[in-house]
C-alpha positions in Angstrom: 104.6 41.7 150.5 106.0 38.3 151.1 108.3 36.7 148.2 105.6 34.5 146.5 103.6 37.3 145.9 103.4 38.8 142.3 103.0 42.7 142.5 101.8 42.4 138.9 98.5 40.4 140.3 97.8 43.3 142.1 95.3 45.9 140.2 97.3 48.7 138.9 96.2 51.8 141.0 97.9 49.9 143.9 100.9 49.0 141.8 101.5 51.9 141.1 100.9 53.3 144.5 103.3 50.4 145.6 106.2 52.4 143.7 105.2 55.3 144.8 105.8 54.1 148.5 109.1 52.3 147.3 110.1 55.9 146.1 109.2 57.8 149.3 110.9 55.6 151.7 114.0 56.2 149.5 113.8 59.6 149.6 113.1 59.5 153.5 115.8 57.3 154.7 118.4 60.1 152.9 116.4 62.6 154.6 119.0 65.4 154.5 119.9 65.1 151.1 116.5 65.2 149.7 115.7 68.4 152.3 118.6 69.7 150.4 117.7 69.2 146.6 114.3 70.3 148.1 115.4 73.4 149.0 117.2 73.9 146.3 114.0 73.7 143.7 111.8 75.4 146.1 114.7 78.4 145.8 114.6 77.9 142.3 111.0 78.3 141.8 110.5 81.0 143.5 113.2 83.2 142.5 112.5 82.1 139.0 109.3 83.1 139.3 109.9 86.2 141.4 112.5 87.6 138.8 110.3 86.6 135.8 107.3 88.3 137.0 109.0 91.3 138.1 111.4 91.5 134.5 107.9 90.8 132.8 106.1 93.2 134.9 108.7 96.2 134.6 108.6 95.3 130.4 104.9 95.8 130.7 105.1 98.8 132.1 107.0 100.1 129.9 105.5 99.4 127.2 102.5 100.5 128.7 103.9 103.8 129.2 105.3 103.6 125.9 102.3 103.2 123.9 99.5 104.9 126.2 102.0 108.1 125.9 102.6 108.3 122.4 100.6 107.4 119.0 100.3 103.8 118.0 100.8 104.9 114.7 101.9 108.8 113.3 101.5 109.9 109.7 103.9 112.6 108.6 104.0 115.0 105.6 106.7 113.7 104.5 107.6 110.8 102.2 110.2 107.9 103.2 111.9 108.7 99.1 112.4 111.4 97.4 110.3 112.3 94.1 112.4 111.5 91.4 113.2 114.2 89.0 112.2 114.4 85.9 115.2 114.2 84.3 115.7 110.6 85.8 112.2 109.7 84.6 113.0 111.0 81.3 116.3 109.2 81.0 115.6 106.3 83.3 118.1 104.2 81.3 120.7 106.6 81.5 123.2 107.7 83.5 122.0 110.6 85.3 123.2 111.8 88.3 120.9 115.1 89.8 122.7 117.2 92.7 121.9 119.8 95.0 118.3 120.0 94.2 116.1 122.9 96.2 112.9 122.2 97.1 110.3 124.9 96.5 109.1 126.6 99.2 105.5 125.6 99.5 103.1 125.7 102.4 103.5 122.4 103.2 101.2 120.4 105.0 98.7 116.9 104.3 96.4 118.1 101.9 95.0 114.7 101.7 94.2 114.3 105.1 90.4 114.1 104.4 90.8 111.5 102.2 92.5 108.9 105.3 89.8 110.5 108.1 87.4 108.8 105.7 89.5 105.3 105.4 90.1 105.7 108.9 86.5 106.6 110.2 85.2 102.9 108.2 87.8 100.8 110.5 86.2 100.8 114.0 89.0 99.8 115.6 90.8 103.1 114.4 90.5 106.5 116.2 92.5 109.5 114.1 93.1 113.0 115.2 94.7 115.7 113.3 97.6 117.7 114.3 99.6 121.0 113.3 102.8 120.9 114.6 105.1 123.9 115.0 107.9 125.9 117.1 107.6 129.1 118.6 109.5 131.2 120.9 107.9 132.6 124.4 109.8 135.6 125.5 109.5 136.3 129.4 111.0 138.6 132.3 114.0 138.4 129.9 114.3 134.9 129.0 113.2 132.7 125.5 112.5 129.5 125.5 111.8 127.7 122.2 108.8 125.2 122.7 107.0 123.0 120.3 103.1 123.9 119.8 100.7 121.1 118.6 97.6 122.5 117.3 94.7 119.6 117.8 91.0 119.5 118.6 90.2 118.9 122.2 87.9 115.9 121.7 91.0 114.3 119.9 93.6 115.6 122.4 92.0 114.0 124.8 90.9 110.4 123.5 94.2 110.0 121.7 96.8 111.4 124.0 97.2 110.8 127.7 98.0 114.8 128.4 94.5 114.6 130.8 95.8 112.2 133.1 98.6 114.1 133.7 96.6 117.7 134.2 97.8 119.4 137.9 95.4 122.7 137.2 92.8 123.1 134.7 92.2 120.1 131.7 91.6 120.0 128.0 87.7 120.9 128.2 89.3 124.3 129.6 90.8 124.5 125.7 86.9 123.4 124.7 85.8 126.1 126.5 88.2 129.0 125.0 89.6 128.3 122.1 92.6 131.1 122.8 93.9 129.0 125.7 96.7 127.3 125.8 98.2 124.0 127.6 101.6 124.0 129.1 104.0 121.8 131.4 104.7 122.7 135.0 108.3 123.0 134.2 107.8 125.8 131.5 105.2 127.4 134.1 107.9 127.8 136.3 110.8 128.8 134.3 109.0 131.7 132.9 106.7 132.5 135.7 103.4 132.2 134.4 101.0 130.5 136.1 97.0 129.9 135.5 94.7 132.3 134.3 97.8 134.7 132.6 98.4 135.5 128.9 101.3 134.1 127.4 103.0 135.6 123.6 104.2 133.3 121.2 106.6 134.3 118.4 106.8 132.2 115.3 110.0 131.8 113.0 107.9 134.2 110.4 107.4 136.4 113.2 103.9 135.9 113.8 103.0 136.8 117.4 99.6 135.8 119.1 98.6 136.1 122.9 97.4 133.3 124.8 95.2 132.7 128.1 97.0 129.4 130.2 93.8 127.7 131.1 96.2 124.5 132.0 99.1 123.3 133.4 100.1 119.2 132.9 103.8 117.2 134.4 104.3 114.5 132.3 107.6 113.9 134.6 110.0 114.3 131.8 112.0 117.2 131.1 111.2 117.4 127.6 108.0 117.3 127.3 107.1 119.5 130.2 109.5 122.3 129.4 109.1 122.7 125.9 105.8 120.9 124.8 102.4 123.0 124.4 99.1 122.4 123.3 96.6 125.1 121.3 93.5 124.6 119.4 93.7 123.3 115.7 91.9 126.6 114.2 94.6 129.2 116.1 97.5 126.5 115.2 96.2 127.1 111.5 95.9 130.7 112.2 99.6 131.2 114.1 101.5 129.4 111.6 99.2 130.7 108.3 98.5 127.1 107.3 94.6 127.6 106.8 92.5 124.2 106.3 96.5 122.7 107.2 97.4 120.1 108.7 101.1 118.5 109.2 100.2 115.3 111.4 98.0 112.3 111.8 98.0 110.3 114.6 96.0 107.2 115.1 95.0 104.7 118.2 94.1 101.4 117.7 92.5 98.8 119.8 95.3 95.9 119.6 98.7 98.6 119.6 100.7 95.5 118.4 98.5 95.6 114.8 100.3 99.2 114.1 103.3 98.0 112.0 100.8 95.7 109.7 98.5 99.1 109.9 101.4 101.6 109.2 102.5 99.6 106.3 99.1 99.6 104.8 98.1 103.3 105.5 102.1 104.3 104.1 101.2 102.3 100.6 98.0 103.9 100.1 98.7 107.4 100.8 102.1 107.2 99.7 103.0 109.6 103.3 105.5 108.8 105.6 104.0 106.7 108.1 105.9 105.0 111.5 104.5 102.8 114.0 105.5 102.8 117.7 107.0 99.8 116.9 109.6 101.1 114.4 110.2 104.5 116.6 111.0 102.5 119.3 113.1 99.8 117.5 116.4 100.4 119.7 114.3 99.8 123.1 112.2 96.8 122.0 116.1 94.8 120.7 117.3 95.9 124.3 114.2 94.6 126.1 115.0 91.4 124.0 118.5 90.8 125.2 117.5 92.2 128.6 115.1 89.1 128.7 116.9 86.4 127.1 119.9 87.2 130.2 117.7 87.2 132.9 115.8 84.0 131.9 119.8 82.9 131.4 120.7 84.2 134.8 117.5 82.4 137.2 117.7 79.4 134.8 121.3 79.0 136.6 119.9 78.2 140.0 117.5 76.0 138.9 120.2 73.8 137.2 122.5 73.9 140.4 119.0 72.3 141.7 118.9 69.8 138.8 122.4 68.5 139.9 121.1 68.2 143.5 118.4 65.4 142.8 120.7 63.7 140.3 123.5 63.3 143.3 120.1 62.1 145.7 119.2 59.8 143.1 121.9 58.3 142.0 123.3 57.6 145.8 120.0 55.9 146.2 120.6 53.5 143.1 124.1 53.0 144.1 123.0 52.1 147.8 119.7 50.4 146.7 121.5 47.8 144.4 120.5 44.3 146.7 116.9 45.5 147.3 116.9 46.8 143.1 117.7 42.8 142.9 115.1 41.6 145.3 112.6 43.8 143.7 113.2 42.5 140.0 112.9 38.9 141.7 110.0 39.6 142.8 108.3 40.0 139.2 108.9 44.1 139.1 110.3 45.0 135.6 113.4 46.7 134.6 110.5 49.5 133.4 109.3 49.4 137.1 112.4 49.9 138.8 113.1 53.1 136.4 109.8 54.3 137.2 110.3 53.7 141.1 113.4 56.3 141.0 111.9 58.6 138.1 108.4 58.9 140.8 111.4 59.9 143.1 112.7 62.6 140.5 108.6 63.4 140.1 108.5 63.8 144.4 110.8 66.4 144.5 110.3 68.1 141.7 106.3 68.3 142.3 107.1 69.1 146.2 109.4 71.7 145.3 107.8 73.1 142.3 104.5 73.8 144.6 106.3 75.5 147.7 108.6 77.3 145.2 105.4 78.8 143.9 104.3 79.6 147.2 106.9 81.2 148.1 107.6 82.9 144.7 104.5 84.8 145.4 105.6 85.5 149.0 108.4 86.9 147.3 106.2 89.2 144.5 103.8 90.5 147.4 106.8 91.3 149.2 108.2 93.6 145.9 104.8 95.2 145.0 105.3 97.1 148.8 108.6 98.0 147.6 108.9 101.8 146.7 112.3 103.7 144.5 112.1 107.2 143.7 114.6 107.2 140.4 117.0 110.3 140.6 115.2 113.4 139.5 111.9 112.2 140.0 109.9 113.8 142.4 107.0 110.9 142.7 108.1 107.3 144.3 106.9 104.3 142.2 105.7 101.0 143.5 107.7 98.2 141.4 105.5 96.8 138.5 105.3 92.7 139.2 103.1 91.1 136.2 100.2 88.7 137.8 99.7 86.7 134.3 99.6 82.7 134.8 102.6 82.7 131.9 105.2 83.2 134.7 103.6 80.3 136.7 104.0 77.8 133.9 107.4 78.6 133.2 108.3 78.4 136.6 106.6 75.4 137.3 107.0 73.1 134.5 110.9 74.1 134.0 111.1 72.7 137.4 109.2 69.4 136.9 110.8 68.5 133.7 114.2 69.2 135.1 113.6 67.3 138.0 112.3 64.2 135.7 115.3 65.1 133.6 117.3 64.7 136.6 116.0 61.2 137.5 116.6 59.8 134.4 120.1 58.6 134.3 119.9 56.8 137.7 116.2 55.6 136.8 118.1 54.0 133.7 121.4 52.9 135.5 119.0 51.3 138.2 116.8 49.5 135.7 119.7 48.0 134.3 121.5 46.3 136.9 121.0 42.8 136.9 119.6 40.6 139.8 121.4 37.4 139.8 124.9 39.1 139.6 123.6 40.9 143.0 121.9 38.2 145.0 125.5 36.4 144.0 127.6 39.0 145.9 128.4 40.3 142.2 128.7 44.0 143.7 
C-alpha cells in the first residue's frame, strides 16, 4: 500500500483484515517469543482444563455416591426442641427453670407416619419408604457382634436404597420371597462364618431372640456398613422389636436431590418431626469441597497468569520496536484506535491460538486420566479416576484464556496508540 493511499477508502472487511496482517507479521518476525507465550497459554489451557475437569469430576462423584447411597431426605422420631413443660407454659413470664426431667418410657415410634405417606404420595416427584430401625446382638462360634437392623419393605428397599447394586449372592426379591430372610454385608458373613442359605439368631436389648434364613449377602466397600448393617422385612422388624403397626424412620427420594433442604424444611414444619436433608448431614464435606475448589481454581489460575505476563513482554517489545512504522502507519490515515486494535488482534492471535490447542490438548490430557487406575488403601476394587465431560470446564478454560490474553494486550495496545507520529518521523525517539 503505497503512501497516497488511504486504508480508510478501503471497505472495512479488508481493513480490518489489513490489521490483522499488520498483527501477524509482528508476531512472526519475534517468532520465538510468541512460540513461547504460545506455549505458555496452550499449557495453561490444558492443565486448567485437565485439573478442572478432574477436581469437578472427582466432586461429582462424590456426591453421586453421596446421595445415590443415602436418603435425600430422612425423617426421624424425634423433634429438633424439646416439649416445653407445663410448668413453663403455665408460668411463661416467669422465671422457671425445670431440671433433670425423665422422659416416660413409651413405645416410641412415628405414629403419624400415614398421615406424610399420604402428603408424600400427592407430590410425584417424591418416593417414601418406611423404616424400623434397631440394634441387635448375633452371637456366633463364640463371638457377638452388635449390628444395626433396618426393618423396610422390599419394594422400598430396593427403589430407595442402592443395597441391590451392591448384592454379591442373592438380592432383595430373595427378602420378597421369604419374609424370615435376612440381608447382611460380606464382612459380617465372614467374621461370623455364615454364609448363604444358614439361619442366623438375633438378640435384642429386651432379650427378644428370632432366627433368620441369609437369603443375601451385599459389600458396600465400607467397613461400617458391611460389618454391622442388616436388612429384615418391615412386619418381623415390628415383630423383633414389639413395635406393632411401628415405625421409627422415613426416608424419601426425590427427583432433583438438591430440592431436599427446601423439602426437609417444609415436611419438618408440617409434621413438627425431626427432619435432615443430605445436605445438612453432610454439611462438613460440602464446606471442604468448597475450599477444596476455590484452591485448586487458585492454584491452575497461577499458570495461566505466568502466561498473561508472557504476551504482555511479546507485546510490549513489539510496540517498543515498532515505534517508526506505529508513525508511518498513523501517517498514513490509520487511527490512534487502529493502531491499539493492531496489537490488541495480536493479544486476540495468541490467545485464540493458544486457547484452541490448550483445549486440544486438555482433552489429550483427560483421556489420558480416565485410563488411569488407584486402588485406595483397604480397598479391594481399583477405580478408574472420575473426569467430568460437561461444556462448563471448556468455557472456563477457554474464555479465562482469551480475556487474559486481551487483558494482556491492552497496556501496549494503549502505549502504542499513543505515541505520536511527528515526534518519530523527527528522530524524537
Amino acid at each position: 500500500m503505497g503512501m497516497g493511499d488511504n486504508p480508510l477508502n478501503s471497505s472495512s472487511s479488508q481493513f480490518i483484515l489489513l490489521m490483522f496482517k499488520i498483527a501477524y507479521r509482528h508476531l512472526i518476525q519475534r517468532r520465538r517469543q510468541s512460540i513461547v507465550s504460545l506455549t505458555g497459554i496452550t499449557l495453561g489451557v490444558a492443565f486448567f482444563l485437565a485439573v478442572s475437569s478432574l477436581m469437578s469430576g472427582s466432586e461429582k462423584d462424590f456426591l453421586k455416591r453421596l446421595v445415590d447411597n443415602s436418603p435425600h431426605i430422612t425423617v426421624q422420631d424425634q423433634f429438633r426442641t424439646p416439649t416445653p413443660q407445663p410448668l413453663e407454659t403455665l408460668f411463661r413470664h416467669k422465671l422457671v427453670n425445670v431440671l433433670k426431667v425423665k422422659p416416660l418410657s413409651e413405645n416410641r415410634g412415628i405414629r403419624t407416619y400415614r398421615e406424610i405417606l399420604a402428603w408424600a404420595h400427592k407430590n410425584p416427584d417424591l418416593d417414601v419408604a418406611l423404616v424400623l430401625q434397631g440394634t441387635g446382638i448375633v452371637k456366633n462360634a463364640g463371638q457377638e457382634v452388635g449390628i444395626t437392623i433396618d426393618g423396610m419393605h422390599p419394594e422400598g428397599l430396593k427403589k430407595l436404597t442402592t443395597v441391590q447394586q451392591y448384592m454379591r449372592q442373592g438380592s432383595v426379591d430373595s427378602l420378597a420371597k421369604n419374609t424370615n430372610g435376612i440381608l447382611i454385608g460380606e464382612a459380617l458373613s465372614k467374621k461370623l462364618s455364615l454364609y448363604m442359605g444358614e439361619l442366623l439368631t438375633i438378640t435384642t436389648a429386651s432379650g427378644r431372640q428370632e432366627t433368620f434364613k441369609i437369603v443375601g449377602i451385599f459389600r458396600f466397600g465400607r467397613a461400617n456398613i458391611d460389618e454391622n448393617q442388616t436388612y429384615i422385612f418391615l412386619k418381623r422388624a415390628q415383630a423383633l422389636f414389639d413395635r406393632p403397626d411401628r415405625v421409627n424412620t422415613l426416608i424419601f427420594k426425590l427427583k432433583d436431590p438438591l430440592q431436599a433442604y427446601d423439602v426437609a424444611k417444609d415436611l419438618e414444619a408440617r409434621f413438627s418431626f425431626k427432619t435432615v436433608s443430605w445436605q445438612e448431614s453432610s454439611e462438613d464435606l460440602m464446606s471442604t469441597i468448597k475450599i477444596r475448589n476455590i484452591i485448586m481454581y487458585a492454584v491452575v489460575s497461577a499458570v495461566l497468569l505466568v502466561a498473561v505476563f508472557g504476551i504482555y513482554n511479546v507485546i510490549s517489545t513489539v510496540v517498543m520496536e515498532k515505534k517508526r512504522d506505529i508513525a508511518i502507519l498513523r501517517s498514513m490515515g490509520f487511527s490512534s484506535k487502529d493502531v491499539q486494535r493492531i496489537f490488541l488482534f495480536e493479544g486476540g492471535l495468541l490467545g485464540s491460538c493458544g486457547t484452541i490447542l490448550g483445549l486440544v490438548l486438555g482433552i489429550i490430557f483427560m483421556v489420558m486420566l480416565m485410563g488411569v487406575q488407584i486402588k485406595p488403601p483397604g480397598s479391594s476394587d481399583a477405580i478408574n479416576i472420575p473426569i467430568d465431560w460437561s461444556w462448563q470446564p471448556f468455557v472456563i478454560a477457554g474464555a479465562a484464556a482469551f480475556v487474559s490474553a486481551l487483558l494482556a494486550a491492552y497496556i501496549p495496545a494503549r502505549n502504542a496508540s499513543r505515541v505520536m507520529p511527528i515526534d518519530i518521523l523527527r528522530g524524537g525517539f
